[in-house]
C-alpha positions in Angstrom: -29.1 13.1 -9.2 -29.6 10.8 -6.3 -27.5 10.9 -3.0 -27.2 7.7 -1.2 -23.9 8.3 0.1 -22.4 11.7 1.5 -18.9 12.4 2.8 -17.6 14.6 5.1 -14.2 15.0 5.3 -13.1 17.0 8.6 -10.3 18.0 10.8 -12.4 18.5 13.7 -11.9 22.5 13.8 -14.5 24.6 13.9 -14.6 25.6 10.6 -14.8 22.2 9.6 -17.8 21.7 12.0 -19.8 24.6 11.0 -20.6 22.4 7.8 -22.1 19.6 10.0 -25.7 21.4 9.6 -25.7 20.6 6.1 -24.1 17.0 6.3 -27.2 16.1 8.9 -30.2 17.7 6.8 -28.9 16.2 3.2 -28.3 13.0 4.7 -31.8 12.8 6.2 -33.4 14.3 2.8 -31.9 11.8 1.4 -32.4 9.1 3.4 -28.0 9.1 2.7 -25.4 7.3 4.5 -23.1 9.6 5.9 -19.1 8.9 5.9 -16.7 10.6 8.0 -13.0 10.8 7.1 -10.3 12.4 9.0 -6.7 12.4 7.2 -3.6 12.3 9.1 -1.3 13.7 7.2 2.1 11.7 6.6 4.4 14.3 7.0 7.7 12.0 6.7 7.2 13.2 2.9 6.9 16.9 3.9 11.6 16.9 3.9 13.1 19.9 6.1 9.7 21.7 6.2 9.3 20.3 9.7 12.2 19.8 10.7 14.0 16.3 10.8 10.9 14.0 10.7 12.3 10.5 10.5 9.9 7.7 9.2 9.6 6.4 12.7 9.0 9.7 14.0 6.2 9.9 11.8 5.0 6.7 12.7 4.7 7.7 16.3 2.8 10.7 16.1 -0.1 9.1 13.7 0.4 6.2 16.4 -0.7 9.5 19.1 -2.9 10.9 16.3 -5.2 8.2 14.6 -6.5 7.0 18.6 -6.9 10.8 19.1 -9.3 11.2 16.2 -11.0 7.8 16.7 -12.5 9.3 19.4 -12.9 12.4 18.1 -15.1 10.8 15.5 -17.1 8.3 18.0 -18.0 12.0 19.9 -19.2 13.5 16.7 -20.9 10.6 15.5 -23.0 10.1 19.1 -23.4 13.4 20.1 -24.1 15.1 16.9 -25.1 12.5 14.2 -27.5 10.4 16.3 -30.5 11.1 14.0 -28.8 10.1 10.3 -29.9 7.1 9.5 -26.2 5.3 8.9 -22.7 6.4 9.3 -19.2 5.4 8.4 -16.2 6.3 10.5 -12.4 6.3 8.7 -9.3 7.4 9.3 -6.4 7.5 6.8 -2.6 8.8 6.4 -1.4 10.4 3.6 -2.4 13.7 1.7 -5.7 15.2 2.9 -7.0 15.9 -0.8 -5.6 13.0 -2.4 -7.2 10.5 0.8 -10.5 12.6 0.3 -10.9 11.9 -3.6 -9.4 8.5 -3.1 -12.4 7.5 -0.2 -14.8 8.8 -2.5 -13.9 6.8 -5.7 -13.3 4.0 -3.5 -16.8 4.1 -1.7 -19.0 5.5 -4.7 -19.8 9.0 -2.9 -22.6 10.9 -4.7 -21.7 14.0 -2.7 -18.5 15.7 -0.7 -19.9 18.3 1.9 -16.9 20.2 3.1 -15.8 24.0 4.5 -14.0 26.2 2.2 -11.1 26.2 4.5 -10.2 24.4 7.5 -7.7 24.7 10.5 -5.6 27.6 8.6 -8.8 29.8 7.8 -6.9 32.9 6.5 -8.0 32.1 3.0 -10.9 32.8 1.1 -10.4 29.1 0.3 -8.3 26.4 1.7 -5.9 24.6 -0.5 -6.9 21.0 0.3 -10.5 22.1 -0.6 -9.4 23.7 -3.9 -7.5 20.6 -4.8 -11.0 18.5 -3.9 -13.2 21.2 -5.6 -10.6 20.9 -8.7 -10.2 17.0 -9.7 -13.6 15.9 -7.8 -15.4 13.4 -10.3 -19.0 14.5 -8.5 -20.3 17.4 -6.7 -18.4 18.9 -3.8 -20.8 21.2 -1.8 -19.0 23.8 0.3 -20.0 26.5 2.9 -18.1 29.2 4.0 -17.5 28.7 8.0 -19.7 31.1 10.2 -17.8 33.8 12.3 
């Protein structure tokens, strides 16, 4: 198997970080590009669960969240990603596990490096990562957060 091209999904918790180890030695193994993808997720579709959220009201917190995680992304990608030899940076709205399999069809991804859970954590494994783990088309590699 060769792997040119590696995403990382995060949400810039810890949990999600403690994978960043593995994203940095694969891609340099592999001589790999390395694509970062936050997901702001659209939760206009999410009904009463949150409470009234109108369409516009949704529209204004991705409008305070997508700039947010921009620079979260520009951080990670000098401070921690200086030595891989390429990167990507995206941001998208919609379902975290459907954005993540989408990106990786859409960019040809050989390989998904992700944590088993994310911001939540109380799980052996985190739902969006099941749902990755379940329909991926290629090889999702995941590590268990450090405590």
């Amino acid at each position: 198997m060769e792997i040119k091209k590696i995403l990382w999904p995060t949400d810039f918790s810890d949990n999600s970080n403690s994978v960043l180890w593995y994203v940095q030695a694969l891609s340099k193994k592999f001589d790999a590009e390395i694509y970062l993808l936050y997901v702001a997720e659209d939760l206009a579709g999410k009904g009463k669960w949150y409470g009234e959220l109108t369409p516009e009201h949704a529209k204004k917190l991705h409008e305070w969240e997508i700039p947010l995680a921009e620079k979260k992304m520009d951080e990670v990608c000098e401070k921690d990603l200086a030595g891989c030899p390429l990167f990507h940076k995206k941001v998208e709205v919609g379902e975290p596990a459907s954005k993540i399999l989408e990106v990786a069809d859409k960019e040809g991804i050989d390989l998904i490096i992700m944590a088993t859970h994310g911001r939540g954590g109380r799980f052996q494994i985190g739902s969006v990562t099941e749902k990755v783990v379940t329909n991926a088309k290629i090889p999702v590699w995941t590590a268990r957060p450090q405590k």
